[in-house]
N, CA and C atoms as a LAMMPS dump frame, in Angstrom:
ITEM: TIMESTEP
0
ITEM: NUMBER OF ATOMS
522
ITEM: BOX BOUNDS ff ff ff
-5.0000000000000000e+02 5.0000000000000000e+02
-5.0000000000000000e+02 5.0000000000000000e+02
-5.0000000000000000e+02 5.0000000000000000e+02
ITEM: ATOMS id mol type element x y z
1 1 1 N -146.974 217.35 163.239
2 1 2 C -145.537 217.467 163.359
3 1 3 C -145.169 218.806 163.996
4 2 1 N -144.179 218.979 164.196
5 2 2 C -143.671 219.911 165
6 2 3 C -142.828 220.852 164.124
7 3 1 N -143.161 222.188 164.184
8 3 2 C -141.572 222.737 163.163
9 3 3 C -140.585 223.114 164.315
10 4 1 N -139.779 223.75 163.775
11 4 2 C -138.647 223.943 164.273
12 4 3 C -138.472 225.366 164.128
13 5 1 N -137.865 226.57 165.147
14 5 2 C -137.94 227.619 164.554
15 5 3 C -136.669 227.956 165.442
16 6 1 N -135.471 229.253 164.674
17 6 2 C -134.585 229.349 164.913
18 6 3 C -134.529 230.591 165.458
19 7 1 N -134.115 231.22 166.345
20 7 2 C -133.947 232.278 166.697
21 7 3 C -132.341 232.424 166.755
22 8 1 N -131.483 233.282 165.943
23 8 2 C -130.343 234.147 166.267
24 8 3 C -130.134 234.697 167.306
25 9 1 N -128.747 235.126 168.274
26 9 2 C -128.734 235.657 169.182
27 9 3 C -128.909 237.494 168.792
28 10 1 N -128.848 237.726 167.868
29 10 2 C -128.973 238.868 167.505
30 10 3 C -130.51 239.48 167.516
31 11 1 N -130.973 238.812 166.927
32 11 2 C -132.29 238.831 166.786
33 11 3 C -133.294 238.809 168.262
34 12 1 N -132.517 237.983 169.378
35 12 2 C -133.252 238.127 170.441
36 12 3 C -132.87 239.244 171.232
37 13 1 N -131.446 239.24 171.02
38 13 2 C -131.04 241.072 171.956
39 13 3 C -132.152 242.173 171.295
40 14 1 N -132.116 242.057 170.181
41 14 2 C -133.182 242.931 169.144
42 14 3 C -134.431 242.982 170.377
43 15 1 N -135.089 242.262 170.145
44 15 2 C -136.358 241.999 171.182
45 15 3 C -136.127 242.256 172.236
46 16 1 N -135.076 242.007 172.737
47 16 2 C -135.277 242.337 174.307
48 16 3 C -135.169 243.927 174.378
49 17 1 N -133.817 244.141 173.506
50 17 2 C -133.701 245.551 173.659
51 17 3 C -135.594 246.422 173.47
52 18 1 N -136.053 246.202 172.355
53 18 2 C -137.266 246.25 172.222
54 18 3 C -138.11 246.449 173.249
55 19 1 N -138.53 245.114 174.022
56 19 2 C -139.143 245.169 174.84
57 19 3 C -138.527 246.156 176.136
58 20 1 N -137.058 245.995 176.454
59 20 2 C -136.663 246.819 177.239
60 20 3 C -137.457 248.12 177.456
61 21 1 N -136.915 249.12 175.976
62 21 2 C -137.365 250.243 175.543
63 21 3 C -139.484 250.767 176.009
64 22 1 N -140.18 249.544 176.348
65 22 2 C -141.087 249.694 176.297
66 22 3 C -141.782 249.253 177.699
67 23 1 N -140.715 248.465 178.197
68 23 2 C -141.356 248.578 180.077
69 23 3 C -140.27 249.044 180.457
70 24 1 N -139.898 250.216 180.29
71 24 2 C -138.626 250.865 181.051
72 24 3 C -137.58 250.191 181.59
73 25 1 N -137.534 249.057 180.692
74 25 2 C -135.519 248.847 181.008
75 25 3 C -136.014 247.769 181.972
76 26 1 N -137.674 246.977 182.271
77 26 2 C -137.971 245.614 182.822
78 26 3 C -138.107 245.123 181.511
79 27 1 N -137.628 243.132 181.701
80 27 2 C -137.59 242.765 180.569
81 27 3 C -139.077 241.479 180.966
82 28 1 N -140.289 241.647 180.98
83 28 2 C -141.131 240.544 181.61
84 28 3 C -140.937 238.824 181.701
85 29 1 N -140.573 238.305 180.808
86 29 2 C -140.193 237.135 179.961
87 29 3 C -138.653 236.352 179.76
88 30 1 N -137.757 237.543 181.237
89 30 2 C -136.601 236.957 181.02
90 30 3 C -135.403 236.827 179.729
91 31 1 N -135.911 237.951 179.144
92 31 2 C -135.443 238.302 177.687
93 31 3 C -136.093 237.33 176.509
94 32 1 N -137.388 237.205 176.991
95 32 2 C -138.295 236.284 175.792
96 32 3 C -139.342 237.374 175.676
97 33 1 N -139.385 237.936 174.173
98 33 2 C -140.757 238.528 173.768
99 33 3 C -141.707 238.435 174.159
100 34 1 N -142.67 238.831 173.754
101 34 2 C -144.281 238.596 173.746
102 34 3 C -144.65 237.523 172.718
103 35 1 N -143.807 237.837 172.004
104 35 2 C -144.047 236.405 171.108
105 35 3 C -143.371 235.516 171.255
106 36 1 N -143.618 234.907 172.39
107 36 2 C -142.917 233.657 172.394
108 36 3 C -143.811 232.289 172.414
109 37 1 N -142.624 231.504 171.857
110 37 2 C -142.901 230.06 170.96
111 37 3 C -144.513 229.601 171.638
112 38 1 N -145.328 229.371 170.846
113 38 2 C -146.615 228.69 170.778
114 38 3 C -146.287 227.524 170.601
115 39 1 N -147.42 226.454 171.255
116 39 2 C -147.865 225.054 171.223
117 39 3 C -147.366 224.676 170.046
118 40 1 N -146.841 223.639 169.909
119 40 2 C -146.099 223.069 168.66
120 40 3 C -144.938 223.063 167.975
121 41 1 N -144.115 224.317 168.798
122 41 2 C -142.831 224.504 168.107
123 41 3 C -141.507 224.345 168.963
124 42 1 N -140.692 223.975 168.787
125 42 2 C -139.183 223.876 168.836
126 42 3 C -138.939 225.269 169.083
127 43 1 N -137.863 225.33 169.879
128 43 2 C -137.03 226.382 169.624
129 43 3 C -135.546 226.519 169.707
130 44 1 N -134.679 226.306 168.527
131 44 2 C -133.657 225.79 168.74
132 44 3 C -132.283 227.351 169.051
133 45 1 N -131.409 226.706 169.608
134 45 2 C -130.517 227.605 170.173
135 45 3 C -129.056 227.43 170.342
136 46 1 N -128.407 227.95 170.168
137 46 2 C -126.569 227.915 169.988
138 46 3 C -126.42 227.874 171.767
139 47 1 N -125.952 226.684 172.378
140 47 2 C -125.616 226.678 173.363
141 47 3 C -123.862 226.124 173.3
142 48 1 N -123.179 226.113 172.201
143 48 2 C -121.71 225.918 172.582
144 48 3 C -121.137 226.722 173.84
145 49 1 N -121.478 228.128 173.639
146 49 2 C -121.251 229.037 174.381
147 49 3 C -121.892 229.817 175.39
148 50 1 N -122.089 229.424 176.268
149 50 2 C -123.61 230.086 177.324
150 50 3 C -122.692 231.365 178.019
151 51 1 N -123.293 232.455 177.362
152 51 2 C -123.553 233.709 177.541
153 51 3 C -124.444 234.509 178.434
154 52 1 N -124.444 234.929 179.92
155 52 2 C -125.66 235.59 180.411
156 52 3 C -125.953 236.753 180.669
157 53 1 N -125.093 237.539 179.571
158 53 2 C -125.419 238.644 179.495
159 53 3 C -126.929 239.251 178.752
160 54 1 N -127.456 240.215 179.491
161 54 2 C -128.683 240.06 178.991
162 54 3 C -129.785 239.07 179.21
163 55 1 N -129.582 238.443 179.988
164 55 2 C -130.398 237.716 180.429
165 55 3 C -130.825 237.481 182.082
166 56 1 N -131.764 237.225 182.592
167 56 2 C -132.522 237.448 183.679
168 56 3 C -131.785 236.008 184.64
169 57 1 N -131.368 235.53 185.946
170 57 2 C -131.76 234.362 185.999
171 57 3 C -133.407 234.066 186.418
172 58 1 N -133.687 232.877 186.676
173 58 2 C -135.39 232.764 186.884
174 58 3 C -135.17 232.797 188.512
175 59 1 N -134.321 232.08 189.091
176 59 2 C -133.428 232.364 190.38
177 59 3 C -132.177 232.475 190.593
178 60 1 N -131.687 233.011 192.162
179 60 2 C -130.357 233.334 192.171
180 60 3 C -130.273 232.748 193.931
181 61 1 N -129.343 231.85 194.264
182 61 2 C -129.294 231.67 195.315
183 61 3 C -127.779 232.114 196.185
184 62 1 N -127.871 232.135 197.129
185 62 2 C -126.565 232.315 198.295
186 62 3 C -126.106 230.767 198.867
187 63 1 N -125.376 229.441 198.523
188 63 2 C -125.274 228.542 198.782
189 63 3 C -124.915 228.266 200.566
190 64 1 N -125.567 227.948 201.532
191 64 2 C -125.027 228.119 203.05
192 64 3 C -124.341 226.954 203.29
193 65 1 N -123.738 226.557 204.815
194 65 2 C -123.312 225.412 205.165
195 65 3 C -124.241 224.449 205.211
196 66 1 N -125.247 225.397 205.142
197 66 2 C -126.785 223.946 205.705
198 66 3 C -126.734 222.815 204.63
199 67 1 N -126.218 223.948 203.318
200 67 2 C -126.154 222.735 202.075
201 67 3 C -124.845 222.509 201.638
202 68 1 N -123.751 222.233 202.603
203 68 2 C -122.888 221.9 202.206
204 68 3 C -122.014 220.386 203.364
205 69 1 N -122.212 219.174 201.845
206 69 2 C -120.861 218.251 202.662
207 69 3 C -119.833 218.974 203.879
208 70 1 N -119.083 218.12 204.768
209 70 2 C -117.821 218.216 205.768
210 70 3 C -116.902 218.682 204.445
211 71 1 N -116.989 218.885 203.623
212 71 2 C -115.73 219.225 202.377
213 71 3 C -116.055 220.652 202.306
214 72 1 N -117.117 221.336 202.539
215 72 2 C -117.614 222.038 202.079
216 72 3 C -118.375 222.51 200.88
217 73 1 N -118.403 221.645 200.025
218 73 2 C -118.704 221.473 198.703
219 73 3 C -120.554 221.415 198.774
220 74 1 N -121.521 221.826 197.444
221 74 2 C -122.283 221.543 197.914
222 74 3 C -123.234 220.213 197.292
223 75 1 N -123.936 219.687 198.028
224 75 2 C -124.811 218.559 197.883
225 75 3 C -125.479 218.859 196.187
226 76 1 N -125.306 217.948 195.525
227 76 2 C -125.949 217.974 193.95
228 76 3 C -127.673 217.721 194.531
229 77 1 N -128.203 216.805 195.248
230 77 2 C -129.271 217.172 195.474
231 77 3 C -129.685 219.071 195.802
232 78 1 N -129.161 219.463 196.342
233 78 2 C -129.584 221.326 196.842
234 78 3 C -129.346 221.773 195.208
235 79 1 N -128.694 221.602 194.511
236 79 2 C -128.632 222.313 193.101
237 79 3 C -129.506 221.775 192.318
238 80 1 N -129.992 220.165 192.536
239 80 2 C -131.007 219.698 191.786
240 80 3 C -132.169 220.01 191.699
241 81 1 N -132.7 220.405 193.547
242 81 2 C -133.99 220.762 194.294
243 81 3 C -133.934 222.118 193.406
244 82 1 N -133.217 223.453 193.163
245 82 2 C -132.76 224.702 193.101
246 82 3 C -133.334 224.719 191.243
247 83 1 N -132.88 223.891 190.118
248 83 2 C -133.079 223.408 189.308
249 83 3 C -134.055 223.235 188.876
250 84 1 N -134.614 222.346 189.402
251 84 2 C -136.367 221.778 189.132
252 84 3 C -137.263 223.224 189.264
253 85 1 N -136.869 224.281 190.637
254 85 2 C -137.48 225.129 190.712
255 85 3 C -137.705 226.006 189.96
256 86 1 N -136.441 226.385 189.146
257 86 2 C -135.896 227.345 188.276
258 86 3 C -136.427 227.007 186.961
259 87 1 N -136.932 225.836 186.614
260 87 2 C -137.623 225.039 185.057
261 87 3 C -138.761 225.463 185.501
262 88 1 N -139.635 225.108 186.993
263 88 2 C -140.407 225.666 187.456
264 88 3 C -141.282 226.426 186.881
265 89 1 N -140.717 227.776 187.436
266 89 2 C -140.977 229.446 187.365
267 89 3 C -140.493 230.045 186.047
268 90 1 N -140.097 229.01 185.029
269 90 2 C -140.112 229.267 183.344
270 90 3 C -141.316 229.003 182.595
271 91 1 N -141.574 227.888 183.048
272 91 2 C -143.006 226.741 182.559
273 91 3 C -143.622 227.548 182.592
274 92 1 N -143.96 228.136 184.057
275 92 2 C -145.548 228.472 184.272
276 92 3 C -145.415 230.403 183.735
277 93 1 N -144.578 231.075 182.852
278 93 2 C -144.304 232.056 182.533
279 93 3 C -145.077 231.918 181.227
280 94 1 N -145.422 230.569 180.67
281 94 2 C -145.905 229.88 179.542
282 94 3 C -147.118 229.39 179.738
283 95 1 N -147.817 228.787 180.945
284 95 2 C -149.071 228.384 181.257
285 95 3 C -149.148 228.795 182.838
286 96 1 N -150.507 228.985 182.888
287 96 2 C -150.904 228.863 184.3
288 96 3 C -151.737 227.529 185.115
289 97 1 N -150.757 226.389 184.104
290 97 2 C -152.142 225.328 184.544
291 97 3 C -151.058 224.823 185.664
292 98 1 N -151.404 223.487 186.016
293 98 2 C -150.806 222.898 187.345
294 98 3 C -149.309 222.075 186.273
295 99 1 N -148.6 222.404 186.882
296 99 2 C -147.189 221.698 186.152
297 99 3 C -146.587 220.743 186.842
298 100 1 N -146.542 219.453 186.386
299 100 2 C -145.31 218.798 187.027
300 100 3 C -144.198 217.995 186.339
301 101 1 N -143.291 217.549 187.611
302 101 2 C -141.806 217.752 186.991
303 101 3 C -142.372 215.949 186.203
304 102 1 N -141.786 216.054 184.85
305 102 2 C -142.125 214.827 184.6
306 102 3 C -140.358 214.037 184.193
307 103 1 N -139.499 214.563 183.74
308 103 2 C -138.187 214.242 183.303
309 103 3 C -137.216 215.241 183.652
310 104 1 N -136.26 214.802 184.141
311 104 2 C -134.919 215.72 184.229
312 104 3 C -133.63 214.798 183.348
313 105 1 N -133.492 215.53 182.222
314 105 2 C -132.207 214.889 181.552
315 105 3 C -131.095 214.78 181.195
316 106 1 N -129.998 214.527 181.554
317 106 2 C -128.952 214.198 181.87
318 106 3 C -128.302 215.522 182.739
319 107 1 N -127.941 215.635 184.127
320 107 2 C -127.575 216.013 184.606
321 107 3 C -126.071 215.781 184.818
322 108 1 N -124.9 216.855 184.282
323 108 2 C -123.447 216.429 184.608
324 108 3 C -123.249 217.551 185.535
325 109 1 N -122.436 217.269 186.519
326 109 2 C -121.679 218.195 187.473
327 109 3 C -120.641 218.812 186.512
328 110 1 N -120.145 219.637 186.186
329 110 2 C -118.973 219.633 185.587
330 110 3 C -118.257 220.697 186.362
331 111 1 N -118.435 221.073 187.501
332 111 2 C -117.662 222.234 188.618
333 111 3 C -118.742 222.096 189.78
334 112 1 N -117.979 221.957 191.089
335 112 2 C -117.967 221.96 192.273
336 112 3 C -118.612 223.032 192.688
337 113 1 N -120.142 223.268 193.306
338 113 2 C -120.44 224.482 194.102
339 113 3 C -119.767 224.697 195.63
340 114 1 N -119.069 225.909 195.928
341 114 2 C -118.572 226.262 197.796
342 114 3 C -119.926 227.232 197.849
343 115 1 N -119.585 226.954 199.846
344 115 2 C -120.53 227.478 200.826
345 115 3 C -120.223 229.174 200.315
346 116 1 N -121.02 229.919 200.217
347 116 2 C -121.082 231.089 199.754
348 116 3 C -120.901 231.617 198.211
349 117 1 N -120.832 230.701 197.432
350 117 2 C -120.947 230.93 196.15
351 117 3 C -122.278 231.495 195.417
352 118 1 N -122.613 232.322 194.637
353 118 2 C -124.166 232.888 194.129
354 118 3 C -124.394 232.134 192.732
355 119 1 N -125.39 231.412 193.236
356 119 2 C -125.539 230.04 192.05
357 119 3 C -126.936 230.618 191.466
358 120 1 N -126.609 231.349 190.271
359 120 2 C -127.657 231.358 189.297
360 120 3 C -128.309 230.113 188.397
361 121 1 N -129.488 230.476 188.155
362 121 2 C -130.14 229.514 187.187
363 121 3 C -130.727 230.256 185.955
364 122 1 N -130.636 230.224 184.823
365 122 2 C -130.341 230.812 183.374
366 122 3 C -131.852 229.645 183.002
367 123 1 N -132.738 229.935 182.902
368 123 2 C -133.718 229.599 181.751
369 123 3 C -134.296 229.599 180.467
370 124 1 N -135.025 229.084 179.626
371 124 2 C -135.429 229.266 178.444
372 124 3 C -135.943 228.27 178.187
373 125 1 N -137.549 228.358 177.424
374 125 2 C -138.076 226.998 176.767
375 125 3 C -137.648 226.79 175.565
376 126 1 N -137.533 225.449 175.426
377 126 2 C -136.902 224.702 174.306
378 126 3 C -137.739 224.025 173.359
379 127 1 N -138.905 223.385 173.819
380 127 2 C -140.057 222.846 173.154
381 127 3 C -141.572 222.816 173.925
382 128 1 N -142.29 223.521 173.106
383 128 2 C -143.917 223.158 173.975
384 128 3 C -144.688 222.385 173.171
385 129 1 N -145.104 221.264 173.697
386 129 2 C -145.852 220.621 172.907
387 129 3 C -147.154 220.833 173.218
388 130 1 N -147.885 219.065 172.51
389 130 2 C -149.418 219.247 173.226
390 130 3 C -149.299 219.561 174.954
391 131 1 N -149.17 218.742 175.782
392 131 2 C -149.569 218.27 176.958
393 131 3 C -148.184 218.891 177.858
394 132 1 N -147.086 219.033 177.316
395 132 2 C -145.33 219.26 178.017
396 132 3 C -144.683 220.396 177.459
397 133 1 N -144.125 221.338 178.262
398 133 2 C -143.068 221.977 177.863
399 133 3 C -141.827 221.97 178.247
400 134 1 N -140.734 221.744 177.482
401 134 2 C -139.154 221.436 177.932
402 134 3 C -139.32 222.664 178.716
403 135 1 N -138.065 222.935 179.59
404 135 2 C -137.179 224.082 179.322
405 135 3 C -135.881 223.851 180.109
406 136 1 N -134.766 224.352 179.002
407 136 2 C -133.248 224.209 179.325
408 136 3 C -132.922 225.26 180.472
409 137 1 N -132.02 224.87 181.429
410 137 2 C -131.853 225.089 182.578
411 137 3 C -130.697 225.475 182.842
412 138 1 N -129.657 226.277 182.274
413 138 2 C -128.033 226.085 182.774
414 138 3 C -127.923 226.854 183.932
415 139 1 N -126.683 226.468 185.046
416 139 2 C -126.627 226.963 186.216
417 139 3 C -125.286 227.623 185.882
418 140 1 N -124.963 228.747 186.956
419 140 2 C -123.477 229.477 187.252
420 140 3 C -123.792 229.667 188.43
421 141 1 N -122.335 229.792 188.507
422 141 2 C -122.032 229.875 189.932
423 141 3 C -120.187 230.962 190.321
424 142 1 N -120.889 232.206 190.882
425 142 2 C -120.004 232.99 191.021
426 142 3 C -119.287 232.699 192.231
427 143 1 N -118.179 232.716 192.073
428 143 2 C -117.252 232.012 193.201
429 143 3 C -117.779 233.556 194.29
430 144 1 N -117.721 233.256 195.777
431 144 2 C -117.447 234.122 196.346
432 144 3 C -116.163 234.52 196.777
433 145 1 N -115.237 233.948 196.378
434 145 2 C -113.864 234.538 197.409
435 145 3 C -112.982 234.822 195.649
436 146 1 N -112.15 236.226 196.37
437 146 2 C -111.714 236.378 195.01
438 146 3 C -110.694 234.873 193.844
439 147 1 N -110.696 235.251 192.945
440 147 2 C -110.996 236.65 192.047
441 147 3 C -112.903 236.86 191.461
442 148 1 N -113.722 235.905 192.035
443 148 2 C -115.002 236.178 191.984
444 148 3 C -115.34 235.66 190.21
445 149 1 N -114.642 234.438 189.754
446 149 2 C -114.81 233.825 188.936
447 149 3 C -116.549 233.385 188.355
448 150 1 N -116.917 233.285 187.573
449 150 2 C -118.649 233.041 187.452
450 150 3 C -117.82 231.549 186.045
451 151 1 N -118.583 230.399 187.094
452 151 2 C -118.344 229.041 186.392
453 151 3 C -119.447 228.284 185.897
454 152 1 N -119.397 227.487 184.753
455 152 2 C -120.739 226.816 184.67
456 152 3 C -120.186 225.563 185.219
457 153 1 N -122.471 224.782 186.136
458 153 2 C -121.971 224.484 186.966
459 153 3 C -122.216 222.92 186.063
460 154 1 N -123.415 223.096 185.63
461 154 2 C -124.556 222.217 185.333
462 154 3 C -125.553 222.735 183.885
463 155 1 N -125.82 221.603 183.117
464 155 2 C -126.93 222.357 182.562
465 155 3 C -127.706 221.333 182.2
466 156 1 N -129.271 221.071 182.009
467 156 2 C -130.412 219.939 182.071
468 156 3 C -131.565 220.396 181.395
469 157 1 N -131.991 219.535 180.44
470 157 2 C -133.141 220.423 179.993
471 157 3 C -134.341 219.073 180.686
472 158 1 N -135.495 219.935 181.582
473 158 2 C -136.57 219.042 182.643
474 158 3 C -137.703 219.82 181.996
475 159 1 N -138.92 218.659 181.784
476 159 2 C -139.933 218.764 181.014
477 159 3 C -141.12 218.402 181.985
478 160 1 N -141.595 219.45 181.588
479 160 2 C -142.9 219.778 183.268
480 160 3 C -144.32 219.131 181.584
481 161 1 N -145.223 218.49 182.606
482 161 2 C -146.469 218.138 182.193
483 161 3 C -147.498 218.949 182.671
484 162 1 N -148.476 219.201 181.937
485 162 2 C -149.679 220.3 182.483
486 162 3 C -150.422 219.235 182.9
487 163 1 N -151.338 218.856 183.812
488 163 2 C -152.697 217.646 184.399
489 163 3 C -153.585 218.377 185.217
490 164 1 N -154.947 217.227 185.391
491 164 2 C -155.827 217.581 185.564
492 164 3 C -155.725 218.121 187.084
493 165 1 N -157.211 217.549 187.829
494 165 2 C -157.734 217.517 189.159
495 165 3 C -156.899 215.999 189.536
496 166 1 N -156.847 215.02 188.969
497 166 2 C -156.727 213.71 189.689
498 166 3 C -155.312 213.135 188.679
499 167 1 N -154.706 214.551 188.121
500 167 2 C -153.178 214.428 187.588
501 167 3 C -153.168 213.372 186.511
502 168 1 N -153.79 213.233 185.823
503 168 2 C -154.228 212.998 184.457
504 168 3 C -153.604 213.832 183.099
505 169 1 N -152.791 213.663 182.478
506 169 2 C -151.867 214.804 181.658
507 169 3 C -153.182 215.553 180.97
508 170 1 N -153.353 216.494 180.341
509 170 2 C -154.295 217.979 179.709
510 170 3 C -153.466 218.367 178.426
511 171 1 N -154.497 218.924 177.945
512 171 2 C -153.289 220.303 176.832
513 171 3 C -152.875 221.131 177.278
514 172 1 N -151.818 221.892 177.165
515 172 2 C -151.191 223.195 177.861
516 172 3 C -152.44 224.115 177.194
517 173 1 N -152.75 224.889 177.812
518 173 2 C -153.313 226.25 177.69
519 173 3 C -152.527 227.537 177.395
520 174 1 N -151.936 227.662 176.512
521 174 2 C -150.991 228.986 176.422
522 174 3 C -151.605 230.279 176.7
């Protein structure tokens, strides 16, 4: 079975500040300890309110026309592609084996990306199991033209599989 383990937001500024203090104000882990969640556990989290202060994105993009509809608006595929990447380069912060995307779940638009907007991606793992690790994904997106609003855009939690040579699922290797 799996436990469940809770981390406070207090408790993780604690750590980061921590860790801050000890690679000079770099945080390695995206404001995740050294101890972070091992094979088997949950990690549950207060997302009513997504907060990114203190926190790293895993990427940060400049949205162009290349990825934007005649509306200007941009294509949910380019934020999806942007997404997957950003679960990506969390996963493998957790393993170095070969990862792939195995689920992306429920994806809502709930705000419109424009051509020049700086569309962050906000990471964190949520569950590592045997063979998969979640990790929740929320996006922002800072308007570029004033008043320079920062909106959420999207948020998905996509669960990468560790596999072999001939992509056969494995145990994660932490």
């Amino acid at each position: 079975m799996l436990k469940r383990v809770a981390k406070t937001r207090s408790r993780r500024r604690e750590e980061a500040d921590h860790e801050s203090e000890q690679t000079n104000g770099v945080s390695p882990r995206n404001g995740v300890s050294a101890s972070s969640p091992r094979r088997g556990r949950n990690v549950t989290r207060s997302h009513d309110h997504f907060d990114p202060d203190g926190l790293q994105p895993a990427i940060r993009v400049v949205m162009m026309p290349r990825d934007a509809n005649y509306l200007g608006t941009i294509f949910g595929g380019v934020i999806l592609s942007s997404l997957d990447l950003a679960g990506a380069v969390e996963a493998h912060r957790h393993s170095d084996q070969k990862l792939v995307t195995a689920a992306m779940h429920e994806v809502k638009f709930i705000a419109p990306v424009f051509v020049g907007d700086l569309v962050s991606f906000y990471t964190e793992a949520v569950k590592i199991g045997r063979t998969s690790i979640t990790i929740r994904v929320t996006v922002e997106a800072k308007r570029a033209r004033p008043p320079h609003e920062a909106v959420r855009v999207t948020q998905a939690e996509v669960v990468y599989v560790a596999i072999d040579t001939v992509g056969k699922p494995v145990p994660l290797q932490l």
